[in-house]
LOTIKE-144761 format. One line per 8 residues: number of its first residue (from 1); their letters; for each residue x, y, z of C-alpha. Coordinates in Angstrom, 1 decimal, padded with zeros to 4 digits, m for minus. Example, Ala and Ser with C-alpha at 12.3 -4.5 7.8 and 13.67 -1.06 7.14 Angstrom:
! residues 2
1 = AS = 012.3:m004.5:007.8 ~ 013.7:m001.1:007.1
//
This chain:
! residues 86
1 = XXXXXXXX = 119.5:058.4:m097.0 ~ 122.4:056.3:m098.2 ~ 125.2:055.0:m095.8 ~ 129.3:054.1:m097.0 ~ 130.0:051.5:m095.6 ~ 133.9:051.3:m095.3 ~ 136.3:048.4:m095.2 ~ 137.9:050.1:m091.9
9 = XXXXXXXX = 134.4:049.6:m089.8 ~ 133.7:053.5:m090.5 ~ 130.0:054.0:m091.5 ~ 129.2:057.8:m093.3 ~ 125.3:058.9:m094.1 ~ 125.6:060.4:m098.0 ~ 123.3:062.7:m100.0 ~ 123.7:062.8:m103.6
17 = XXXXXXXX = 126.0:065.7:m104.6 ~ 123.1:066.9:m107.0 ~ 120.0:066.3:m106.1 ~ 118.1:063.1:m105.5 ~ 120.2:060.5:m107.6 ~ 124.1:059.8:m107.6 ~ 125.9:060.7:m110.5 ~ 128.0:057.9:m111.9
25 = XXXXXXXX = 131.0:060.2:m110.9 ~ 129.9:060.1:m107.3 ~ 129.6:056.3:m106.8 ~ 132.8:055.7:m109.0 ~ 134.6:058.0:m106.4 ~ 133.2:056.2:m103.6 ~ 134.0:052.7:m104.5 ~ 137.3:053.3:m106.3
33 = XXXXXXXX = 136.7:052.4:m109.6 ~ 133.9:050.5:m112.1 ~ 131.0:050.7:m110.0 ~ 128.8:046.8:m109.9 ~ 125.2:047.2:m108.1 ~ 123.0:044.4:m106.5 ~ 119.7:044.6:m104.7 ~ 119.7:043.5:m101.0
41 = XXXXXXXX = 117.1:041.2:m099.2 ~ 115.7:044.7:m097.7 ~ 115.3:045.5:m101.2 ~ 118.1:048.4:m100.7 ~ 120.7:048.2:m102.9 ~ 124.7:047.9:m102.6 ~ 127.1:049.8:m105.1 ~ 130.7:048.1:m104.6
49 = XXXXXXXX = 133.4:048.2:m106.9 ~ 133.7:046.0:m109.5 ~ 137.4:045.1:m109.8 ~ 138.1:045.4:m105.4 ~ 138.5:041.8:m105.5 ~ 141.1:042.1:m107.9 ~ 142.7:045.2:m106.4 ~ 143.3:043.0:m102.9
57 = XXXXXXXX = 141.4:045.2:m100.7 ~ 140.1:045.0:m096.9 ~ 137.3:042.5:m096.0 ~ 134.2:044.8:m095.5 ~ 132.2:043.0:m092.4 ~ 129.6:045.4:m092.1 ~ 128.7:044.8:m095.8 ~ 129.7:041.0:m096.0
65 = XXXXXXXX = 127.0:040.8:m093.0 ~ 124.3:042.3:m095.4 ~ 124.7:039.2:m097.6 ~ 125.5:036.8:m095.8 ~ 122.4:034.8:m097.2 ~ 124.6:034.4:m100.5 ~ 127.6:033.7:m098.9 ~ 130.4:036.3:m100.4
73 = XXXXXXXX = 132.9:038.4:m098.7 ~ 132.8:042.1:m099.9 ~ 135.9:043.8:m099.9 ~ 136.5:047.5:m100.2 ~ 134.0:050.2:m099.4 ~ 130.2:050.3:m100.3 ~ 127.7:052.7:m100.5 ~ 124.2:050.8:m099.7
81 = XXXXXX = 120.6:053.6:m100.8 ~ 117.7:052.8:m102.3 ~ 116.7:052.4:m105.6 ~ 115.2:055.8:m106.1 ~ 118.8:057.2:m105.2 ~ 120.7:055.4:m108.5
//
């Protein structure tokens, strides 16, 4: 099951709307905008939007924490699911 991650500390489990995978639709809605995807150490992988950094939005801790290997702050909210879910 996938899991937003919000800027605010919230954390929400997700299902896909429509089945198994997100629409583009969905994760556009979730992140606000031009979706950008990476793969996680866990091998999960994190949807964020692509222009946050631009738009000045919140530091997301729970997600920065995720990646802290690679040293970036995430701002804005996430959605973090597996690979079978995109």
């Amino acid at each position: 099951m996938a899991e937003i991650l919000y800027a605010n500390g919230a954390l929400e489990a997700r299902v896909p709307a429509k089945g198994k995978r997100f629409t583009l639709e969905e994760l556009q809605a979730i992140v606000g905008g031009y979706i950008g995807i990476f793969q996680l150490p866990d091998h999960r992988f994190m949807v964020l939007g692509e222009e946050s950094a631009l738009a000045d939005l919140p530091l997301n801790r729970a997600a920065s924490e995720l990646v802290t290997s690679q040293h970036v702050d995430i701002v804005g909210d996430v959605l973090v699911c597996r690979r079978a879910e995109l």
